[in-house]
C-alpha positions as CSV (number, residue, x, y, z in Angstrom):
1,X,-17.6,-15.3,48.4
2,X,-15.3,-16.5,45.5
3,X,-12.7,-19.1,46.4
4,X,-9.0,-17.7,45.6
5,X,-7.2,-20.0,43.2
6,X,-4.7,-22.1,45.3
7,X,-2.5,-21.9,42.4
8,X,-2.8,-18.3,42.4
9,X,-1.0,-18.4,45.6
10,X,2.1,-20.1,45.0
11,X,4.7,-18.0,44.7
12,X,5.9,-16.8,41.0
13,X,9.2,-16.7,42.2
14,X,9.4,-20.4,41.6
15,X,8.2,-20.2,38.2
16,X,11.3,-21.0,36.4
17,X,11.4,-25.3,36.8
18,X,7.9,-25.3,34.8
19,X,7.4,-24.9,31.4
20,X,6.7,-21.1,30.2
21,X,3.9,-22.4,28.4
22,X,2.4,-24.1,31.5
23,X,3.6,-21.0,34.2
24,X,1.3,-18.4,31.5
25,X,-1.7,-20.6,31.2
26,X,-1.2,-20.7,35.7
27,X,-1.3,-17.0,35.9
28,X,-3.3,-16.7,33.0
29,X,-6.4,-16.6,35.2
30,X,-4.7,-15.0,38.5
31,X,-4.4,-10.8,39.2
32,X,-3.1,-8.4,36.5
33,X,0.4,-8.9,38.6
34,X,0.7,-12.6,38.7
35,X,0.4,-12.1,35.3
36,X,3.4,-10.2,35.1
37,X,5.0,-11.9,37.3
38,X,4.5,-14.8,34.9
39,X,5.2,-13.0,31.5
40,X,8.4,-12.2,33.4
41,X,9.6,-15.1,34.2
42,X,8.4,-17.2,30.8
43,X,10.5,-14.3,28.9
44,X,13.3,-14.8,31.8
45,X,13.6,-18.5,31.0
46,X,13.4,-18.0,26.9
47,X,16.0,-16.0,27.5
48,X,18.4,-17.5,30.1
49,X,18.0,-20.7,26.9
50,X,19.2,-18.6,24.3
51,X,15.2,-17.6,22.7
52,X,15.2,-14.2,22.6
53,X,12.5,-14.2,19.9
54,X,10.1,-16.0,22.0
55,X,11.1,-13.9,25.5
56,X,10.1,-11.0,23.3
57,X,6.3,-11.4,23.3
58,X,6.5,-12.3,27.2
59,X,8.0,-9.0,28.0
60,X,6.3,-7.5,26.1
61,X,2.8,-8.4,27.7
62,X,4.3,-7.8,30.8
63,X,5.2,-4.1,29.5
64,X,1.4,-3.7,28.4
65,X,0.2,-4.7,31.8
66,X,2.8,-3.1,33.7
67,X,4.9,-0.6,32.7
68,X,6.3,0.0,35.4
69,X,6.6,-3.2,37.1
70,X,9.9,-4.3,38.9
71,X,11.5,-7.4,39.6
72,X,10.0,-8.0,43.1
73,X,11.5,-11.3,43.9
74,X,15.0,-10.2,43.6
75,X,17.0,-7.7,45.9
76,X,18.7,-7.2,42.1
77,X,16.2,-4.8,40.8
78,X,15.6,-4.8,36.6
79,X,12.5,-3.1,35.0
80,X,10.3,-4.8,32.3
81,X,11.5,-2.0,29.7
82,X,14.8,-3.4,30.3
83,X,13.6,-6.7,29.8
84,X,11.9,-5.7,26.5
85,X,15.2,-4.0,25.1
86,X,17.6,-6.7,25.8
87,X,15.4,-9.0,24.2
88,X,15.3,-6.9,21.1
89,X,19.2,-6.6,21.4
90,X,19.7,-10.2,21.4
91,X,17.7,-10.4,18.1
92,X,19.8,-7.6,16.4
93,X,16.7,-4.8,16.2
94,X,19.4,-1.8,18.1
95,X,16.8,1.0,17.2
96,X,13.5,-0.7,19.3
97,X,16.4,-2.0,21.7
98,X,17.5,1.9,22.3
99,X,13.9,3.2,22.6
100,X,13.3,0.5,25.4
101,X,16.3,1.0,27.1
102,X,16.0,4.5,27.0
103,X,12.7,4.2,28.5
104,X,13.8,1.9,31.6
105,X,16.7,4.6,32.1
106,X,13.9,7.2,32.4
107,X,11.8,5.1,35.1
108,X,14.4,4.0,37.2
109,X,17.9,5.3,38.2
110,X,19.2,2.3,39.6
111,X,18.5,-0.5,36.9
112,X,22.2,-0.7,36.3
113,X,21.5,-3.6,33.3
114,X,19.6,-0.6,31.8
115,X,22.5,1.6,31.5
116,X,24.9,-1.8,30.8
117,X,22.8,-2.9,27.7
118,X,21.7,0.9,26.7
119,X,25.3,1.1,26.1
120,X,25.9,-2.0,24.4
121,X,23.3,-0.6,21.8
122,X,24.5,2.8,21.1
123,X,28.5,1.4,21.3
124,X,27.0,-1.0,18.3
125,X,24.9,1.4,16.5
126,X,28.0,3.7,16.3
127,X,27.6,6.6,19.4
128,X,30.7,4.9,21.0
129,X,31.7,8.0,23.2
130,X,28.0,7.6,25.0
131,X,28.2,3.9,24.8
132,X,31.4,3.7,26.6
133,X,29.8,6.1,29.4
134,X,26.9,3.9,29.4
135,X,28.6,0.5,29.7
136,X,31.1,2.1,32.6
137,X,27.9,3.3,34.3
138,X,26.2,0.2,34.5
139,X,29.6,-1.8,35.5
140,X,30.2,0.5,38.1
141,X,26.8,0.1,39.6
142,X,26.5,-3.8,39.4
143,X,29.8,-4.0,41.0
144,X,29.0,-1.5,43.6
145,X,26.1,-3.4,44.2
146,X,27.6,-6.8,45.0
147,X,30.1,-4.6,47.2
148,X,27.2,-2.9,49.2
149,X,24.9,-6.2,49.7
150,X,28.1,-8.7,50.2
151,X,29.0,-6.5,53.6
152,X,25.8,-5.2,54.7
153,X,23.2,-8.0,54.2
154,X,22.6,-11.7,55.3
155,X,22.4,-13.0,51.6
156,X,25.4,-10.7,50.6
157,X,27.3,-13.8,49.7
158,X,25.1,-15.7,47.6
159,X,25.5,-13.2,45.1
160,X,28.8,-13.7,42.9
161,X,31.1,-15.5,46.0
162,X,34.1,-15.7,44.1
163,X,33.6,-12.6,42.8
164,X,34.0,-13.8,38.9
165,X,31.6,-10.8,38.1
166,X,33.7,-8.5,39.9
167,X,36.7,-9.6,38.5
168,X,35.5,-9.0,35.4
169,X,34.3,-5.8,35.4
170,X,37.3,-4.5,37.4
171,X,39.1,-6.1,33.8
172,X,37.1,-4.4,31.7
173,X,37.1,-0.6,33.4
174,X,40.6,-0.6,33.4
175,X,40.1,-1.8,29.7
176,X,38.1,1.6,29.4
177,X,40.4,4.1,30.4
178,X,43.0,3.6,27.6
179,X,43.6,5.4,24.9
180,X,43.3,2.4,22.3
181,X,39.7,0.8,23.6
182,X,39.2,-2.7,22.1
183,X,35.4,-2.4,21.3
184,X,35.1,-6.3,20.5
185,X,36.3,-7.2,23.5
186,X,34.2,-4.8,26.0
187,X,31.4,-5.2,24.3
188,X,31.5,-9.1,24.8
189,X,33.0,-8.2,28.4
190,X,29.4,-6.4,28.9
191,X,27.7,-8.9,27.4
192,X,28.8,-11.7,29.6
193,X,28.3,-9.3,32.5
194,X,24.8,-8.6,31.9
195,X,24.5,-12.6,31.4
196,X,25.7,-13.6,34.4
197,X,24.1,-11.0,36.7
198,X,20.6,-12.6,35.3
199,X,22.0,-16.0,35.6
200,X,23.0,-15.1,39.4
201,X,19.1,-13.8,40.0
202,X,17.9,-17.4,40.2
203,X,21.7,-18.9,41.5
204,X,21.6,-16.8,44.4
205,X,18.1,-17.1,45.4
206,X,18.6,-21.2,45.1
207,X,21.4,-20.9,47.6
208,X,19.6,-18.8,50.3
209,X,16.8,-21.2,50.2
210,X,18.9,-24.3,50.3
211,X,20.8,-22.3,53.3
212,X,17.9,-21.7,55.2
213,X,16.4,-25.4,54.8
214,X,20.0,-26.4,56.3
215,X,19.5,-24.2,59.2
216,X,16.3,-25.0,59.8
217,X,16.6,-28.7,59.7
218,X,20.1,-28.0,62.3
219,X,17.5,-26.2,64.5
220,X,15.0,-29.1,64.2
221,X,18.2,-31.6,65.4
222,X,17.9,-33.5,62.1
223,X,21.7,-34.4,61.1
């Protein structure tokens, strides 16, 4: 009987402190979804470094393998469509942005950076009255989110603890419901929005592991 790969095993989850070239080439030779696990988070780490251009091919590999894939490390969920249309957004191509977003919309009701950055594309591409709805939308949900998890789990308050997210959002629906919208300014509202909920992915899943290591070194009666 074949041998799994130990490297298969490690967890993708910890992919983003190697180089995306290296963490593709790992899962090159693992299962179809360590492969898009890996895609994933090479295209998550282009990204979060300002390389939309080279997260684009990642996500969409990932897409091609799995279109209906997930993030499965996160309690934040995002699909890989979503993935694939930010990525176009950031590098100014609105129409393949749209069809993408569009698509993760379709798959999966509560991908809230879906609806955020489906909205940023039609409030830039001139269908402001559906872009506004969209942007709200997503808002809403995020912060909603962050509400529901910070009271009703144990890593509730990893996620966004001084509420800086929040805060901003709450700024920028009030921003929404006047008569005389600033479009420059919610749009790069949203923007920051949608960066800092990714940002807060890998930010809050650092902090619950550092937690537990504390707590499990207090049970262990090491100071």
């Amino acid at each position: 009987m074949e041998k799994a790969n130990p490297i298969c095993r490690r967890n993708r989850a910890s992919a983003l402190p190697f180089s995306p070239l290296i963490f593709v080439l790992i899962f090159s030779a693992c299962s179809p979804s360590f492969q898009v696990g890996g895609e994933i988070q090479a295209g998550r780490y282009a990204l979060l470094t300002g390389k939309p251009d080279l997260a684009l091919p990642h996500f969409q590999r990932a897409a091609e393998l799995d279109g209906n894939y997930i993030l499965d490390f996160s309690p934040f969920q995002e699909g890989v469509w979503t993935y694939v249309g930010r990525a176009y957004y950031a590098t100014g191509r609105l129409a393949d942005a749209r069809a993408a977003l569009e698509r993760a919309r379709s798959r999966y009701e509560h991908d809230y950076l879906a609806r955020l950055y489906l909205g940023l594309v039609l409030a830039r591409d001139g269908d402001r009255n559906r872009g506004r709805r969209e942007i709200e939308g997503g808002m809403r949900g995020i912060s909603d989110w962050l509400d529901y998890i910070t009271y009703n789990t144990y890593y509730g308050h990893f996620w966004d603890p001084l509420r800086e997210i929040r805060s901003e959002i709450q700024s920028s629906l009030a921003m929404t419901s006047g008569e005389d919208l600033d479009w420059h300014k919610l749009i790069a509202s949203a923007e920051w929005v949608g960066e800092k909920m990714e940002e807060e992915i890998d930010k809050a899943r650092r902090d619950k592991v550092r937690d537990q290591g504390r707590q499990s070194e207090g049970r262990n009666g090491k100071p």
